[in-house]
Biopython code that builds the backbone (N, CA, C, O; Angstrom):
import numpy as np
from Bio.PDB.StructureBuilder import StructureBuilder

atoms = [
    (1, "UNK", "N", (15.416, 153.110, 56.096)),
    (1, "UNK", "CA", (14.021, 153.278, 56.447)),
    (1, "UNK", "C", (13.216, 153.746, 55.237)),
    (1, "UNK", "O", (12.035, 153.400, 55.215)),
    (2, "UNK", "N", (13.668, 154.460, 54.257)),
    (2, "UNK", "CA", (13.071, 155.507, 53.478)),
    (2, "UNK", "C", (12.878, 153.942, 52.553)),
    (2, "UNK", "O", (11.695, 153.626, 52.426)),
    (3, "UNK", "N", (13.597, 153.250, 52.102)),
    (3, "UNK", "CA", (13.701, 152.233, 51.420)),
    (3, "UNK", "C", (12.522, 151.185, 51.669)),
    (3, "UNK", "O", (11.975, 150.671, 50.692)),
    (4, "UNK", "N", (12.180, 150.907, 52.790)),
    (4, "UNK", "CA", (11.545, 150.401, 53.037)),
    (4, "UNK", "C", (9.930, 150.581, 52.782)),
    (4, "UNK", "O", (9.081, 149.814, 52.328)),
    (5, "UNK", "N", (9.880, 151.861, 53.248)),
    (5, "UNK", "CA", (8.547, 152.682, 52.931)),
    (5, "UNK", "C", (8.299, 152.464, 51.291)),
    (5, "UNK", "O", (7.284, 152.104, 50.695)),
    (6, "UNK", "N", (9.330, 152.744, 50.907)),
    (6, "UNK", "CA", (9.265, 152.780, 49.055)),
    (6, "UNK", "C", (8.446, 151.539, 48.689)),
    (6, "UNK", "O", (7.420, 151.633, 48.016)),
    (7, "UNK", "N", (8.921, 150.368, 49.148)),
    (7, "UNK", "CA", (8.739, 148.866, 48.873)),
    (7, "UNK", "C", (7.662, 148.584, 49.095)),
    (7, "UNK", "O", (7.207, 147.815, 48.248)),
    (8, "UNK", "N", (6.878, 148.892, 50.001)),
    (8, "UNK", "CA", (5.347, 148.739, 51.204)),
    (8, "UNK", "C", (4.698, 149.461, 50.229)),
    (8, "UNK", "O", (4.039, 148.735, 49.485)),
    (9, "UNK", "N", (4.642, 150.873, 49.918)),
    (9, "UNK", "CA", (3.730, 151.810, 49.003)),
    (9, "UNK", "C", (4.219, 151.522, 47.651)),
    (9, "UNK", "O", (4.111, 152.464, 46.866)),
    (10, "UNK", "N", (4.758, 150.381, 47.175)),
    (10, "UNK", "CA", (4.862, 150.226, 45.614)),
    (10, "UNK", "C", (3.404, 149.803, 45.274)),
    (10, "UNK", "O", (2.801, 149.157, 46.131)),
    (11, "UNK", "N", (2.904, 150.049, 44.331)),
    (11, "UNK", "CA", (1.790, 149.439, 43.613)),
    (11, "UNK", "C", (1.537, 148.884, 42.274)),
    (11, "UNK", "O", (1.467, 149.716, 41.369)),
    (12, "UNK", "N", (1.390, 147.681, 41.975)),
    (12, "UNK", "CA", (1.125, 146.722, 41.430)),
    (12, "UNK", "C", (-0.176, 146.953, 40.745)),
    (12, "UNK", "O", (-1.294, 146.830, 41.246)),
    (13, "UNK", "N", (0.162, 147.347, 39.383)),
    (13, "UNK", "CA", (-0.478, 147.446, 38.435)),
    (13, "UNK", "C", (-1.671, 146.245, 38.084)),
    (13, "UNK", "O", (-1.382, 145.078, 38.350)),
    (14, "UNK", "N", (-2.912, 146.535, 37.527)),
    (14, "UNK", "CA", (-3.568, 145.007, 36.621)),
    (14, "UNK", "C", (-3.228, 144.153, 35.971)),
    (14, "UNK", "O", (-3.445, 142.941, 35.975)),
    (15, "UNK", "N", (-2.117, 145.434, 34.804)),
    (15, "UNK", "CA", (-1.644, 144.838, 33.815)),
    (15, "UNK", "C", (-0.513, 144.113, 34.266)),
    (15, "UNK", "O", (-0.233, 143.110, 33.609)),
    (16, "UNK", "N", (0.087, 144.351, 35.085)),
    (16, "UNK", "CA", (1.256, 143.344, 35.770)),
    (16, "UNK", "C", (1.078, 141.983, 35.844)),
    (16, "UNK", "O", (1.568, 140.960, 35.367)),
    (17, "UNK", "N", (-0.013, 142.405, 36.797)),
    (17, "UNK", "CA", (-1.008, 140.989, 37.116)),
    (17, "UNK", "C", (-1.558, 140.192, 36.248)),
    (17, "UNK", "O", (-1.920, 139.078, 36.626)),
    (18, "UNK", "N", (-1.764, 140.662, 34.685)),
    (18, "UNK", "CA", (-2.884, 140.008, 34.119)),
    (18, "UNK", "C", (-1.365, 139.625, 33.018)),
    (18, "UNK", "O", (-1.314, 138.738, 32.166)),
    (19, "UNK", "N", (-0.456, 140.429, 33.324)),
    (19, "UNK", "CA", (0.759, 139.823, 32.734)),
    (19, "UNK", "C", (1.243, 138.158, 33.271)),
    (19, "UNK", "O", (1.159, 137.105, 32.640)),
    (20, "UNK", "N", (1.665, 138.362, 34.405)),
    (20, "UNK", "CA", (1.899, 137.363, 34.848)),
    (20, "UNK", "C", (1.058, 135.859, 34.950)),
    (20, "UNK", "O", (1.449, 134.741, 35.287)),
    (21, "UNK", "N", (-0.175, 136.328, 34.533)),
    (21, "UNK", "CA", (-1.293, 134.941, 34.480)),
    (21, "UNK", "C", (-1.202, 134.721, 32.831)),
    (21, "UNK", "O", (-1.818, 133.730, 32.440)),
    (22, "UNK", "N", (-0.500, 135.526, 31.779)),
    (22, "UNK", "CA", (-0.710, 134.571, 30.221)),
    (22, "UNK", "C", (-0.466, 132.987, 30.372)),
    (22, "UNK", "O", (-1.343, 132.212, 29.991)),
    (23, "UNK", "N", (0.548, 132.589, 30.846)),
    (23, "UNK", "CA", (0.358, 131.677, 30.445)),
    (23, "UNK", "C", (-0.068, 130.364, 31.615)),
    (23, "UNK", "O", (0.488, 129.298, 31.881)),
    (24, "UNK", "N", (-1.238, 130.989, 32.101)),
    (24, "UNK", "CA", (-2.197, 129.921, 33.267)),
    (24, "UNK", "C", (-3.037, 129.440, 32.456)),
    (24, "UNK", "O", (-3.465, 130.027, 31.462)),
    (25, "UNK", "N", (-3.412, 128.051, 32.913)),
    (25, "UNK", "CA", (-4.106, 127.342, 32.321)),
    (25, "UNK", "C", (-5.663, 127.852, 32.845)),
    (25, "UNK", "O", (-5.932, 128.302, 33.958)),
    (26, "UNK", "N", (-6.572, 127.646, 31.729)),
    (26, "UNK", "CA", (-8.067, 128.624, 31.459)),
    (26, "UNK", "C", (-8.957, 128.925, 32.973)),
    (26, "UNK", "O", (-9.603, 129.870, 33.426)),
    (27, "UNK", "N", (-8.466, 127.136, 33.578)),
    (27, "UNK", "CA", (-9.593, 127.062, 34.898)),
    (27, "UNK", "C", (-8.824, 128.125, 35.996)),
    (27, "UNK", "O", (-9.542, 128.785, 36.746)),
    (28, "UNK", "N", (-7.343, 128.268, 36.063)),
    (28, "UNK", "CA", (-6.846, 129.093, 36.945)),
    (28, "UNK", "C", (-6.945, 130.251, 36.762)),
    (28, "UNK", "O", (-6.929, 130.909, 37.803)),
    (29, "UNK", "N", (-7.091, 131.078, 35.407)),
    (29, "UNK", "CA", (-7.616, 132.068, 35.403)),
    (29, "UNK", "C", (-8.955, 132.256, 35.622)),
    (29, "UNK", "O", (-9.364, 133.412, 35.721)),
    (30, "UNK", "N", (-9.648, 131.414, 35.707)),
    (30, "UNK", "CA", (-11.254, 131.782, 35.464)),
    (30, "UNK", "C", (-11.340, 131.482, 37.009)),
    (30, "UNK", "O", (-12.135, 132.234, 37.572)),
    (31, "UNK", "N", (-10.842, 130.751, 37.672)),
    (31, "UNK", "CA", (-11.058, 130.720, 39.786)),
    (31, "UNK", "C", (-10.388, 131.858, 40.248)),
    (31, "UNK", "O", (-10.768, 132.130, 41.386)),
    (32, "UNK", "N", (-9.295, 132.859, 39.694)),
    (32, "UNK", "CA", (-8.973, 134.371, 39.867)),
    (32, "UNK", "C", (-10.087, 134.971, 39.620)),
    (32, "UNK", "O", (-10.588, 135.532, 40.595)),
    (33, "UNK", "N", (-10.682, 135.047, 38.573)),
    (33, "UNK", "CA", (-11.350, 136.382, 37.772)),
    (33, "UNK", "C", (-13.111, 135.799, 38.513)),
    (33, "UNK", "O", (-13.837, 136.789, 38.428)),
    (34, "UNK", "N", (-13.740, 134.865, 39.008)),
    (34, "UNK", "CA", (-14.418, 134.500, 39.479)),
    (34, "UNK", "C", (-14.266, 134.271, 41.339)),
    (34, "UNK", "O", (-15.202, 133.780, 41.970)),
    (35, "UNK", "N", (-13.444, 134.548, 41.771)),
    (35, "UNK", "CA", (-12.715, 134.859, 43.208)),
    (35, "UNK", "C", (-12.722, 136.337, 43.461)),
    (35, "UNK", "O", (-12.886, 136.825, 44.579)),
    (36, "UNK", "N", (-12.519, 137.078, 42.269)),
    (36, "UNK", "CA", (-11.891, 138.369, 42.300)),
    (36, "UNK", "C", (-10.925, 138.890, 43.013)),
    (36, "UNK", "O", (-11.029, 139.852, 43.774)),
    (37, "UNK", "N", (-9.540, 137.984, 42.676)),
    (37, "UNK", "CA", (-8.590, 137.704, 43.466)),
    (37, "UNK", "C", (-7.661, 139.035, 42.793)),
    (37, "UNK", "O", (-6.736, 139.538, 43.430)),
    (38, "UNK", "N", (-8.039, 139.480, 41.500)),
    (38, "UNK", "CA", (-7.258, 140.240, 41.294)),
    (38, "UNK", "C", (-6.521, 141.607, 42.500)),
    (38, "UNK", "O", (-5.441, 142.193, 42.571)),
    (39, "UNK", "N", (-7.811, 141.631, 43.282)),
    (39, "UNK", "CA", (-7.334, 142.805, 44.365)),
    (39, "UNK", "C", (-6.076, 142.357, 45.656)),
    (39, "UNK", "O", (-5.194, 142.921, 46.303)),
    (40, "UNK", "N", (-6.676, 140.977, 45.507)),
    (40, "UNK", "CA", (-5.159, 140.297, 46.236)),
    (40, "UNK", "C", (-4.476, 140.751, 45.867)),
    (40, "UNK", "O", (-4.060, 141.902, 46.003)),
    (41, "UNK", "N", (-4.082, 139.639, 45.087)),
    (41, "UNK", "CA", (-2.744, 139.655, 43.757)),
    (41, "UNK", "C", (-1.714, 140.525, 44.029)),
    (41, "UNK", "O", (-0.590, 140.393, 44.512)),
    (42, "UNK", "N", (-2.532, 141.692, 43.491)),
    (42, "UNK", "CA", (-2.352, 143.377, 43.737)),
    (42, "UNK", "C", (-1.506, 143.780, 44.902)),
    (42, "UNK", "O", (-0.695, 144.705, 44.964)),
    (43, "UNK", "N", (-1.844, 142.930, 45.792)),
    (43, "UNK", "CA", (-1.705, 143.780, 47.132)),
    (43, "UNK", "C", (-0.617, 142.591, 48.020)),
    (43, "UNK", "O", (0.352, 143.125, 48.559)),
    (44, "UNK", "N", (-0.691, 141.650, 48.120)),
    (44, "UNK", "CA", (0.354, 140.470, 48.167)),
    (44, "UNK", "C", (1.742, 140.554, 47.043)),
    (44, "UNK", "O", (2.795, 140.137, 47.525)),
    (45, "UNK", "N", (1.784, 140.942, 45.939)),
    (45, "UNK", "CA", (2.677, 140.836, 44.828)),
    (45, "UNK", "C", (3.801, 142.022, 45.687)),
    (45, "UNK", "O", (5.029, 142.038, 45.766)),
    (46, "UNK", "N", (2.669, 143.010, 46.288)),
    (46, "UNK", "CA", (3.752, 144.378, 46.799)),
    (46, "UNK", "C", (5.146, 144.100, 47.767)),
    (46, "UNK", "O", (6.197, 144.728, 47.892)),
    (47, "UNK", "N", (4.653, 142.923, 48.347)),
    (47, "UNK", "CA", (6.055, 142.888, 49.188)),
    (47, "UNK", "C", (6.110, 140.998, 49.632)),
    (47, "UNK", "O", (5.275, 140.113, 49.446)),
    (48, "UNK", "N", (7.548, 140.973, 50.293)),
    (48, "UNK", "CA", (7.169, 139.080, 50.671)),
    (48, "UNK", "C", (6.653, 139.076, 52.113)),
    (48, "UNK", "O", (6.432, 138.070, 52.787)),
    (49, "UNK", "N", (6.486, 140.430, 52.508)),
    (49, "UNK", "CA", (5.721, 140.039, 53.580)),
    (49, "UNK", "C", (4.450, 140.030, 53.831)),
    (49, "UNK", "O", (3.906, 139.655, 54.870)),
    (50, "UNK", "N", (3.664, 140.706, 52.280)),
    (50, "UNK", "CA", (2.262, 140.646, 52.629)),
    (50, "UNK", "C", (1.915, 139.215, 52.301)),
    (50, "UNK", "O", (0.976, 138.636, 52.847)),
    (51, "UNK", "N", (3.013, 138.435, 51.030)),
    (51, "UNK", "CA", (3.149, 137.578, 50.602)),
    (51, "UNK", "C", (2.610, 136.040, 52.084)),
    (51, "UNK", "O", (1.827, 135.128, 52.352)),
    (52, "UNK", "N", (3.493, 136.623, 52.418)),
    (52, "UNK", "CA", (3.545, 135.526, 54.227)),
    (52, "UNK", "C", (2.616, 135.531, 54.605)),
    (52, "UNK", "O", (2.006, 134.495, 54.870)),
    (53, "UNK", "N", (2.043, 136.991, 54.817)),
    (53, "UNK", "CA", (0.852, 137.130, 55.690)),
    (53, "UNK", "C", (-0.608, 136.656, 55.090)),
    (53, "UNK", "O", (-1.479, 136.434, 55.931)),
    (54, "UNK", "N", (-0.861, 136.525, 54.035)),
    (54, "UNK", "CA", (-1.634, 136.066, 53.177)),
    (54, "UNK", "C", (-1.774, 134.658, 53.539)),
    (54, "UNK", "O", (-2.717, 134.174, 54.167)),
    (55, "UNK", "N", (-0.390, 133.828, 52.926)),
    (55, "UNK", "CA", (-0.117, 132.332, 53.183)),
    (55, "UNK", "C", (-0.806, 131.962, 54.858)),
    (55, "UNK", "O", (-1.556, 131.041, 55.182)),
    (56, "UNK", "N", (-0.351, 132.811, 55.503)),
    (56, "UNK", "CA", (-0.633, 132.626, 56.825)),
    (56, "UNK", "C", (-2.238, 132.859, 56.986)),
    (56, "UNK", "O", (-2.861, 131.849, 57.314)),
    (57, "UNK", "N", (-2.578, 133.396, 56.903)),
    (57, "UNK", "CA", (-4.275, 133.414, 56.697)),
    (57, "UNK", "C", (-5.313, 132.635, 55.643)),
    (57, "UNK", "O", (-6.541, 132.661, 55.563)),
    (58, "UNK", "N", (-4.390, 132.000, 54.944)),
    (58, "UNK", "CA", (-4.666, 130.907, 54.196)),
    (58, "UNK", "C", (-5.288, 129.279, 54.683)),
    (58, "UNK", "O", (-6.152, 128.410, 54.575)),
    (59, "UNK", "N", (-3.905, 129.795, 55.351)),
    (59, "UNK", "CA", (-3.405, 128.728, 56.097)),
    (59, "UNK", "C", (-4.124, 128.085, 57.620)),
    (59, "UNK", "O", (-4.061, 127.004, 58.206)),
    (60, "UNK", "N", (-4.814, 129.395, 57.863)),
    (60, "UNK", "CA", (-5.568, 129.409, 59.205)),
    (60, "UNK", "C", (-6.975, 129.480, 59.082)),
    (60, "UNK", "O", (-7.703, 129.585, 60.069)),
    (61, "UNK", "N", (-7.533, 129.412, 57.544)),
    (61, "UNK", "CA", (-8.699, 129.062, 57.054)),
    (61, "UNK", "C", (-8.800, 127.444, 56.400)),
    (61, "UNK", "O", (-9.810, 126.780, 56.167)),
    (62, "UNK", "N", (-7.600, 127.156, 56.238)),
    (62, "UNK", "CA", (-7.914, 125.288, 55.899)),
    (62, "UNK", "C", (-7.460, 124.955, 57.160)),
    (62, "UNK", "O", (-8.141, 123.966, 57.432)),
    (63, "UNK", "N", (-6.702, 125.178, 58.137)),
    (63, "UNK", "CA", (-6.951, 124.473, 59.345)),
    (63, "UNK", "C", (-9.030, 124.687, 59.914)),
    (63, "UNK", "O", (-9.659, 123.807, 60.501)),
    (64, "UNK", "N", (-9.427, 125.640, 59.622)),
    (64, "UNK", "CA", (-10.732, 125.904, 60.156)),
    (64, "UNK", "C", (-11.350, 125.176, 59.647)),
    (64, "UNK", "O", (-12.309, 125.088, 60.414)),
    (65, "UNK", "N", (-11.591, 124.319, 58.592)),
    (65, "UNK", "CA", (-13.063, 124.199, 57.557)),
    (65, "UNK", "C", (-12.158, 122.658, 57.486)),
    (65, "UNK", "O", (-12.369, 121.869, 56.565)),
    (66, "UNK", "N", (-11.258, 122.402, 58.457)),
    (66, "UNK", "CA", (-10.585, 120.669, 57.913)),
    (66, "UNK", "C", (-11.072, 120.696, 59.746)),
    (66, "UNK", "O", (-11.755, 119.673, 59.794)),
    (67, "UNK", "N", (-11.075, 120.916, 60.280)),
    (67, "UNK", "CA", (-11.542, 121.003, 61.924)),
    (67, "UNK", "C", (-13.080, 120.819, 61.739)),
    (67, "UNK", "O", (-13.685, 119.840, 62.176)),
    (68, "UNK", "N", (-13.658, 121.843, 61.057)),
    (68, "UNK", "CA", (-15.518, 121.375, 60.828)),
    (68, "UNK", "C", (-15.187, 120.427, 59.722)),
    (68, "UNK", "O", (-14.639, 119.713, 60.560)),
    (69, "UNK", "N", (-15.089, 120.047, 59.087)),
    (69, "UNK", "CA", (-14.840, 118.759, 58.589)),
    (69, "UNK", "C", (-15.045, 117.085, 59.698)),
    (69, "UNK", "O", (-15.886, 116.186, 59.709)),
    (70, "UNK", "N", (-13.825, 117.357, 60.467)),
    (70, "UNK", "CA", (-14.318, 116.620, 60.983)),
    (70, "UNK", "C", (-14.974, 116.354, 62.035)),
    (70, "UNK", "O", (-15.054, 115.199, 62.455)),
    (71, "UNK", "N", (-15.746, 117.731, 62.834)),
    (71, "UNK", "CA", (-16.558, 117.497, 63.670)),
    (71, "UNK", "C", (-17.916, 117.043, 63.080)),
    (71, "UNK", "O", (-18.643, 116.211, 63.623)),
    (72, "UNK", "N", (-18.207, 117.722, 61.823)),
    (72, "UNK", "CA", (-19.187, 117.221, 61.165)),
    (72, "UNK", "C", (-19.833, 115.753, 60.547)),
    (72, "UNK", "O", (-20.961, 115.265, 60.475)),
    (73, "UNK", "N", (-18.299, 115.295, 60.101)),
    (73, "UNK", "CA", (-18.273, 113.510, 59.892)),
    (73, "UNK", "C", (-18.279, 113.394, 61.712)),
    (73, "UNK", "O", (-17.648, 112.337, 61.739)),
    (74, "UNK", "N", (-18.419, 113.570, 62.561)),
    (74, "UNK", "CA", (-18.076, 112.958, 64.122)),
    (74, "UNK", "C", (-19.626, 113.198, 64.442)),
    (74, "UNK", "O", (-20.209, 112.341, 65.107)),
    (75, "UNK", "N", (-20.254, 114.228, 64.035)),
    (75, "UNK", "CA", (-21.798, 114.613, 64.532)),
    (75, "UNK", "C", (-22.429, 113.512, 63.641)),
    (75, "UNK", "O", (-23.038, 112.545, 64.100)),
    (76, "UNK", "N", (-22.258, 113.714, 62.531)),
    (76, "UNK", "CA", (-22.939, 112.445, 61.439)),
    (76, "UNK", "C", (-22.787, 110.911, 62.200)),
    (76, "UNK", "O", (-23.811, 110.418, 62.670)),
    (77, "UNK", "N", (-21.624, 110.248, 62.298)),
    (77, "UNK", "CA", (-21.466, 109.234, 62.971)),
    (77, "UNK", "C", (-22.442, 109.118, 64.564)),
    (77, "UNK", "O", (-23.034, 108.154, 65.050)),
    (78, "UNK", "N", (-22.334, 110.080, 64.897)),
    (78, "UNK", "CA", (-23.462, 109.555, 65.972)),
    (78, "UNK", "C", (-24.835, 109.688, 66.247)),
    (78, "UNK", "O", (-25.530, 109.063, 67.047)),
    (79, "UNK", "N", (-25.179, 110.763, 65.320)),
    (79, "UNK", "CA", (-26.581, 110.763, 64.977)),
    (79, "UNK", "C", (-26.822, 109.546, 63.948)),
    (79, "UNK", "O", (-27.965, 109.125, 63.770)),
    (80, "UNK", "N", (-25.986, 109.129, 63.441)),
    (80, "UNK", "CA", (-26.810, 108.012, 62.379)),
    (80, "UNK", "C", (-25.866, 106.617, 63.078)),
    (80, "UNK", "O", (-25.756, 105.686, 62.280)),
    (81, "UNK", "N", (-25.309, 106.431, 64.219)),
    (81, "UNK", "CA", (-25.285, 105.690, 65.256)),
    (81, "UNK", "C", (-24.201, 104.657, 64.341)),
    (81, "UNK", "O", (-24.517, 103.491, 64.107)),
    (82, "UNK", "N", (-22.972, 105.216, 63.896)),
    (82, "UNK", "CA", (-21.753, 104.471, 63.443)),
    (82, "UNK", "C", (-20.852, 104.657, 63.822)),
    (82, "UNK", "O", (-19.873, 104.025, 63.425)),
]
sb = StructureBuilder()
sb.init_structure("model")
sb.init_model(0)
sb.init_chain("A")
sb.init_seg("    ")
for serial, (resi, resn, name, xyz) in enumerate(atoms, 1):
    if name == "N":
        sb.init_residue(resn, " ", resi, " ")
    sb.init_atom(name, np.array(xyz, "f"), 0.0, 1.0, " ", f" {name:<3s}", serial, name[0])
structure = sb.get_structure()
């Protein structure tokens, strides 16, 4: 149990983070540092389950915006009668 706790309250440094992005190519660092994903990062890097849980909420925001997607091409099609 004690182990566990340890793992959950580890914290994940900047420099960790800004370690692990040397060698990203310019646009992937600049959609982090313009996202201000660094506080993710941070906080997902701490364990694989925040890791999951992240993915999973990821995941349940492109199902959302691919759903208005296509209600939106479906509203278009019948207001402009195609």
């Amino acid at each position: 149990m004690e182990d566990n706790k340890q793992i959950t309250e580890q914290k994940i440094t900047y420099s960790k983070v800004l370690k692990a992005m040397e060698d990203f190519a310019e646009n992937e660092k600049e959609l982090i540092f313009t996202g201000n994903m660094i506080e993710i990062l941070r906080y997902v890097c701490g364990s694989e389950e925040e890791l999951e849980r992240y993915k999973n909420i990821c995941s349940m925001y492109i199902n959302t915006y691919q759903t208005y997607l296509k209600l939106a091409q479906r509203v278009y099609d019948i207001v402009n009668k195609k």
